[in-house]
C-alpha positions in Angstrom: 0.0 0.0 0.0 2.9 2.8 0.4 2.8 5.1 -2.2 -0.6 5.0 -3.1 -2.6 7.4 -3.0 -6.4 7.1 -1.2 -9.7 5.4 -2.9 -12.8 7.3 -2.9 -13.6 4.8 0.0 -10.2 5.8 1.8 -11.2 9.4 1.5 -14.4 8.9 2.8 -13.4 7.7 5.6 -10.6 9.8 6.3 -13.1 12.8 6.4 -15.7 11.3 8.6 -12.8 10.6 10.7 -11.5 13.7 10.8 -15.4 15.5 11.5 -15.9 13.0 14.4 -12.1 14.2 15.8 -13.2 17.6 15.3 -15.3 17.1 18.2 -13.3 16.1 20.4 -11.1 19.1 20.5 -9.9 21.6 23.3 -10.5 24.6 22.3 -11.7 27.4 24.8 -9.7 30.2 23.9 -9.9 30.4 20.1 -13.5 28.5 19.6 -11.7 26.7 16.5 -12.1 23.5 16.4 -10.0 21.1 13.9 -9.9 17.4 13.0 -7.6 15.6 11.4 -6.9 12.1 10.1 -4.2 10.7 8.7 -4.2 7.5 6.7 -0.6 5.3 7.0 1.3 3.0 4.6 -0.3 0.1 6.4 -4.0 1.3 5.7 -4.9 2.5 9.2 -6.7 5.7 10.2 -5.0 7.7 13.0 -6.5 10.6 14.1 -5.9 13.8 16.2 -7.5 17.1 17.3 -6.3 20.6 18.5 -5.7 21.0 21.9 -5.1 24.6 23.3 -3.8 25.8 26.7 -3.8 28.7 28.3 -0.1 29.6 27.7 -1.0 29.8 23.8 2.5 28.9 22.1 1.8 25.3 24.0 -1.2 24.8 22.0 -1.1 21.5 19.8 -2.4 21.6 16.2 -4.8 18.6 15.3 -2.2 17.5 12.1 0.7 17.1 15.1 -1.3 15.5 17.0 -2.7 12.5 14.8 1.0 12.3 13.7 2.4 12.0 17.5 -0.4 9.7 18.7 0.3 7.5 15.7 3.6 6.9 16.4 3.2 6.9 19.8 0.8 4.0 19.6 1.3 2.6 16.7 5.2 3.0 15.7 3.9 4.7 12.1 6.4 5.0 9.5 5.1 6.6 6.4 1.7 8.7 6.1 0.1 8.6 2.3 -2.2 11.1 3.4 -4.0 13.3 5.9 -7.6 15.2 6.0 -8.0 18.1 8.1 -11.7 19.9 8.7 -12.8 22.7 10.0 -16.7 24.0 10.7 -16.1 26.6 8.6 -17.6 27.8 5.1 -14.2 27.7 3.9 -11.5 24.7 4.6 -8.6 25.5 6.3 -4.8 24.1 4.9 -2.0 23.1 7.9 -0.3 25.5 9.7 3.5 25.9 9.0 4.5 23.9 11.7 2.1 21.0 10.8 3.4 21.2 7.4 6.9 20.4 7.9 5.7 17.6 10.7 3.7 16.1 7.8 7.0 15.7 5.8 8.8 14.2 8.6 6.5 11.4 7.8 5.2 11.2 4.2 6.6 14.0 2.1 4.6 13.7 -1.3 1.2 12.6 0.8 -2.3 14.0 -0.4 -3.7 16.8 2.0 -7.1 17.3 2.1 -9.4 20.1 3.5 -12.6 19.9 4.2 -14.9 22.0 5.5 -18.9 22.9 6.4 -19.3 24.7 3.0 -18.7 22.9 -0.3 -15.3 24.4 -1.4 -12.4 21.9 -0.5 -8.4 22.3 -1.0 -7.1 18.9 -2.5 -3.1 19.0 -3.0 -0.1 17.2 -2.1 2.4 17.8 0.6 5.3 19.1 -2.1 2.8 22.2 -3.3 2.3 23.5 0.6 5.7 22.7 1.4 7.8 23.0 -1.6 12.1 22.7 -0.7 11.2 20.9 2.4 13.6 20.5 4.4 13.6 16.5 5.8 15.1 13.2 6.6 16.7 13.1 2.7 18.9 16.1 3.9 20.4 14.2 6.7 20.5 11.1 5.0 22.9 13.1 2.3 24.4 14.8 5.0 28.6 13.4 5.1 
């Protein structure tokens, strides 16, 4: 399954996934809730929501957080893709810091957005994050 990108099934359930983690977030100070799921090379669905805290720079994007509980748990590898929603009428792409987390894991994955209103951004990794810096710099480091 690495290297392939998500079915229509996949998809599906990455973004029902990633609504239901929505709900789960920790949000009190911004109100802005996000969901995210991430699919790995195995097939499996890991997901993650934001988590804020008072002292706002400790505040935990939903992306990071599917990425660090995957591993955590699960000793994930490689991610072929991730969905990300937000109840908004627009979607909402990773953060920065997400971003480059993202490549630490699957550098040409799909990102989706998805979203309350019908718009939806549908990319790869590579176009949010182009020159990523990542494990192939190390690995060609002497």
């Amino acid at each position: 399954m690495t290297g392939n990108a998500p079915n229509n099934e996949q998809w599906a359930e990455l973004e029902m996934a990633a609504r239901l983690a929505a709900r789960q977030a920790y949000v009190p100070y911004s109100k802005f809730a996000v969901g995210a799921a991430i699919l790995d090379g195995a097939g499996k669905i890991h997901i993650g929501c934001n988590v804020e805290n008072a002292s706002y720079g400790l505040t935990n994007c939903a992306e990071r957080t599917a990425v660090y509980a995957a591993r955590a748990n699960h000793g994930i590898q490689d991610v072929l893709a991730v969905c990300i929603y937000t109840p908004t009428p627009t979607p909402t792409p990773p953060c920065g810091a997400c971003r480059q987390v993202l490549n630490e894991f699957g550098p040409a994955m799909r990102v989706r957005a998805i979203c309350d209103g019908e718009d939806l951004i549908d990319t790869t990794l590579e176009v949010l994050l182009p020159g990523a810096f990542g494990p192939k710099n190390l690995k060609n480091a002497s």
